[in-house]
N, C-alpha and C positions, 0 to 999 in steps of 0.2 A: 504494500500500500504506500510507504513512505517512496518509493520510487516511482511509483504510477504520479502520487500525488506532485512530486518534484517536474516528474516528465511532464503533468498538463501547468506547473506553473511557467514552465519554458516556454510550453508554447503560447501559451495564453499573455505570456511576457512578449516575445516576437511578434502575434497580430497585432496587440494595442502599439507596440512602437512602429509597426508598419503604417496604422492609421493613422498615430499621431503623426507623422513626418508627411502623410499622401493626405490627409485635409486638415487643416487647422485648427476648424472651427471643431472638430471631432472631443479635444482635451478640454475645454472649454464646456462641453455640452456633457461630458463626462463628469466632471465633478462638479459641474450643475445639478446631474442626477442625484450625486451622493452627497453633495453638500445640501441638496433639500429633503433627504431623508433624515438626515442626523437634524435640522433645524424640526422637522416636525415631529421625531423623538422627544427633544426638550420642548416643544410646541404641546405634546398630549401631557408628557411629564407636569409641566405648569398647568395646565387647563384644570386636570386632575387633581394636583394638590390646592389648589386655587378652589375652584370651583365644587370640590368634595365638602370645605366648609358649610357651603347654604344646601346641602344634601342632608333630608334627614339619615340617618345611620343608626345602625345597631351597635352601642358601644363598646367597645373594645380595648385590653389592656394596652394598646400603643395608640388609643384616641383618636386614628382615622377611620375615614370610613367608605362610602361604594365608591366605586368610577363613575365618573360622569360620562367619560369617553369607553367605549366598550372596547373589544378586541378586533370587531369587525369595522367598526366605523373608526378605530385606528391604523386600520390595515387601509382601508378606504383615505382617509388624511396623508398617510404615508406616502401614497401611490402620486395622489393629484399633487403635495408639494414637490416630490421627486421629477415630477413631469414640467413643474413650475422650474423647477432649479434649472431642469435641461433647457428647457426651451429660454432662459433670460441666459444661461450659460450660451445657448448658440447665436442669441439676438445683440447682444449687447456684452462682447466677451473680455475687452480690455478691462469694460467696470467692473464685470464680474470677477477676473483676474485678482484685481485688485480689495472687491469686497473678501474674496475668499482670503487671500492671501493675510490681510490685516485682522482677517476675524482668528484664522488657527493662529495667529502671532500672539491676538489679545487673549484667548482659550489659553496657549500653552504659560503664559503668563501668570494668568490667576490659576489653573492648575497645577501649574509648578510650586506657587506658592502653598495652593490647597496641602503636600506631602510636607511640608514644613511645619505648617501650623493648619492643620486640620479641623476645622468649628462646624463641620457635619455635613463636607460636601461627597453627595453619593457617590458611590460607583457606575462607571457607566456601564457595566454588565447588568446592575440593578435595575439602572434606570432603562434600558433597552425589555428587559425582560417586565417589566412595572407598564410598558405603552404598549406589550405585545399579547399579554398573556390579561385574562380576567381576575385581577389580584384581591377583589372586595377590601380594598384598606389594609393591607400584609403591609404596603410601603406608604410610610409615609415621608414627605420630604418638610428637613427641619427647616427653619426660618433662614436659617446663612447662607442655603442653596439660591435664595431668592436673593440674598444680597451680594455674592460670590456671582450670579446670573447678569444682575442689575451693574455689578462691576465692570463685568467681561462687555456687557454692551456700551461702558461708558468709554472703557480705552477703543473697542472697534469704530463705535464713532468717529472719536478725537485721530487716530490714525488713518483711518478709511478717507476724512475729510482733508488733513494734510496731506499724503500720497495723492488723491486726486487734484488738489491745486497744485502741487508738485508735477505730475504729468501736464495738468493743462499748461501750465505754463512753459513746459519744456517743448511743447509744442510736436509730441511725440502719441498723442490720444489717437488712439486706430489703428496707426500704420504697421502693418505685418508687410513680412516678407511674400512676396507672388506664390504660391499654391503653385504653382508649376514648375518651381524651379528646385520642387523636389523630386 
C-alpha cells in the first residue's frame, strides 16, 4: 500500500505540475476550490457555536448544545463555497493570489502563537470533524476561538490591504506571463 500510495502521489504530482505550467489560471482556480472549503469549515464551525446559543438544548455536562447546521446542509455549504473559491480563484486570480496568500501568513501567525500560549484554540481535526459529522453539542468552541478568529481577520485585513496598494502601485496588477509560451 505504502508504495501504490507513493506511486499515485507521483503521478498525481506530475498532472497538477503539467496543468499548472499548460494554463495559469488552473492554480489559481485550484486553491480557490480548497481555500473555500476550509473558509466554510470555520464558516459552519462559527454559525454552530454562535448560533447553538439561541437553540433551545438539552443540557449537558460541557453546556453546549444541537447544531444549527446539520451534516447534510454542511456538506451542501461546503460544496457551493468551494465552487465560490474556484470560480473568484479563476475570475479574478492576482487578488485572489494575494487574498490567499496574506490570509495563510495571518493563520500561520496567530497559530503559531496558539502552541505557545494556548487559551483554547481547537484543533483542526476537531473542528473538521464538528462541521462534518452530527455532533449534538460533543464540541463546543471556547470564547478565545472567536477572538484568536477575530485576530486572524484583523492582520488578513491590515496585510491583504497593504500588498494590494503595494501591487497597485507597482503597476504590476494582472500581468502574467502569455499561456503559450509554455
Amino acid at each position: 500500500m505504502t508504495f501504490f500510495s507513493v506511486l499515485l502521489a507521483i503521478i498525481g504530482s506530475c498532472i497538477v505540475n503539467y496543468l499548472f505550467k499548460r494554463f495559469m489560471r488552473f492554480a489559481p482556480t485550484f486553491i480557490g476550490l480548497c481555500a473555500g472549503f476550509w473558509f466554510s469549515i470555520y464558516f459552519i464551525a462559527a454559525i454552530n457555536g454562535i448560533g447553538g446559543a439561541f437553540v433551545p438544548s438539552v443540557p449537558s455536562t460541557a453546556g453546549a448544545s444541537h447544531d444549527v447546521i446539520g451534516p447534510v446542509w454542511g456538506m451542501v455549504i461546503e460544496g457551493m463555497l468551494s465552487c465560490l473559491g474556484g470560480l473568484i480563484g479563476y475570475n479574478y486570480s492576482m487578488v485572489f493570489i494575494l487574498l490567499v496568500q496574506t490570509f495563510i501568513s495571518a493563520y500561520l501567525i496567530v497559530r503559531g502563537s496558539t502552541l505557545i500560549i494556548n487559551l483554547g484554540f481547537p484543533n483542526e481535526i476537531v473542528l473538521m470533524q464538528s462541521v462534518s459529522n452530527e455532533t449534538n453539542g460533543l464540541v463546543k468552541l471556547p470564547t478565545s476561538f472567536y477572538v484568536y478568529s477575530a485576530t486572524i481577520l484583523g492582520i488578513w485585513g491590515g496585510s491583504f490591504y497593504h500588498q494590494l496598494k503595494k501591487e497597485m502601485e507597482g503597476g504590476t496588477m494582472g500581468k502574467y506571463e502569455d499561456e503559450d509560451d509554455f
